[in-house]
C-alpha positions in Angstrom: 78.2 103.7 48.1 77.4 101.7 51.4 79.6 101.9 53.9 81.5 98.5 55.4 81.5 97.2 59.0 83.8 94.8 60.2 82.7 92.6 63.0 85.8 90.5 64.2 85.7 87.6 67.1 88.2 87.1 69.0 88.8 84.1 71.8 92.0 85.2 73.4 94.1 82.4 75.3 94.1 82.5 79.0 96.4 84.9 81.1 96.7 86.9 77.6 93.9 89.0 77.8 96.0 92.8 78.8 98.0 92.2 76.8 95.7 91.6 73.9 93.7 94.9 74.8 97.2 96.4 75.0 97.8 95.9 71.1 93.8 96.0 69.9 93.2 99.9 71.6 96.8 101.0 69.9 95.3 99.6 66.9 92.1 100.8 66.5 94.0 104.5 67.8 95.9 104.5 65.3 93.8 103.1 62.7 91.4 106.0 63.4 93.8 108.5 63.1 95.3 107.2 59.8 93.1 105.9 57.8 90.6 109.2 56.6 88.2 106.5 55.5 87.8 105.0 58.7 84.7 106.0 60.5 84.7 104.1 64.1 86.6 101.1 65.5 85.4 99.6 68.8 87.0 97.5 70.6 84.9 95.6 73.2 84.8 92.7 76.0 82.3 90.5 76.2 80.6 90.6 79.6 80.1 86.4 80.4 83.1 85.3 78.4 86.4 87.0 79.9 88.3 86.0 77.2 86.0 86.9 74.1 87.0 90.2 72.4 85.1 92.0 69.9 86.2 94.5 67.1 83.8 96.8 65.2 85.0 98.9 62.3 82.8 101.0 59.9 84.7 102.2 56.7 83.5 104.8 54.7 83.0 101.8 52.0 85.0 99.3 50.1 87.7 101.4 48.7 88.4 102.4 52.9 88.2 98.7 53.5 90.5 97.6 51.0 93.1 99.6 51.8 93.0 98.6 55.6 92.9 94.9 55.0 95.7 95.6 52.5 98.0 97.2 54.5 101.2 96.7 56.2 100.3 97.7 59.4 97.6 95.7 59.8 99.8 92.8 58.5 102.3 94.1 61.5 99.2 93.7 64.2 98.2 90.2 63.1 101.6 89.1 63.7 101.7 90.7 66.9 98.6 89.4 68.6 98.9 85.7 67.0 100.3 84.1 69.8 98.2 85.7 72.1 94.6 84.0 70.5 92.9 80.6 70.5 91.2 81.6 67.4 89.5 84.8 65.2 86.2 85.0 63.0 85.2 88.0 60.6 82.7 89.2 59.1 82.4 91.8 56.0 79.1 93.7 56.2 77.2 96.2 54.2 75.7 98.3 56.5 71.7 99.0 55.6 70.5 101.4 58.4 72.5 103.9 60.1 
């Protein structure tokens, strides 16, 4: 079974970025120390763009992943940082090398 990384993009709106951070490190704390089949979840700046976030998550594989994407408090954390973002992209990978 392969494991699954999720890379997630975020452009966060103006004047929003603590904030943002504030709910993203909660997130990925308590993501990590809830969900067994998480692995890692990095949360990250980008260093030219001060209001680019990105998120990297490695799940023990698909079964891990579905139940985070699935769950309620994941639902709860969208709905908390959605006013605070321009826009999001993610991306599902397999992960090949370790």
């Amino acid at each position: 079974m392969s494991k699954v990384v999720v890379v997630v993009a975020f452009e966060v709106k103006a004047g929003q970025l603590a904030a943002f951070l504030e709910i993203m490190r909660a997130h990925a704390a308590r993501t990590l120390d809830v969900e067994p089949g998480c692995e890692r979840f990095d949360v990250m700046t980008v260093r030219d763009d001060p209001n680019a976030v990105r998120l990297h998550e490695v799940y023990a594989g698909a079964v891990a992943y579905d139940e985070h994407s699935k769950s309620q408090r994941l639902a709860d954390v969208r709905e908390r940082y959605k006013d605070l973002i321009v826009g999001r992209t993610i991306a599902i990978c397999d992960l090949l090398l370790l």
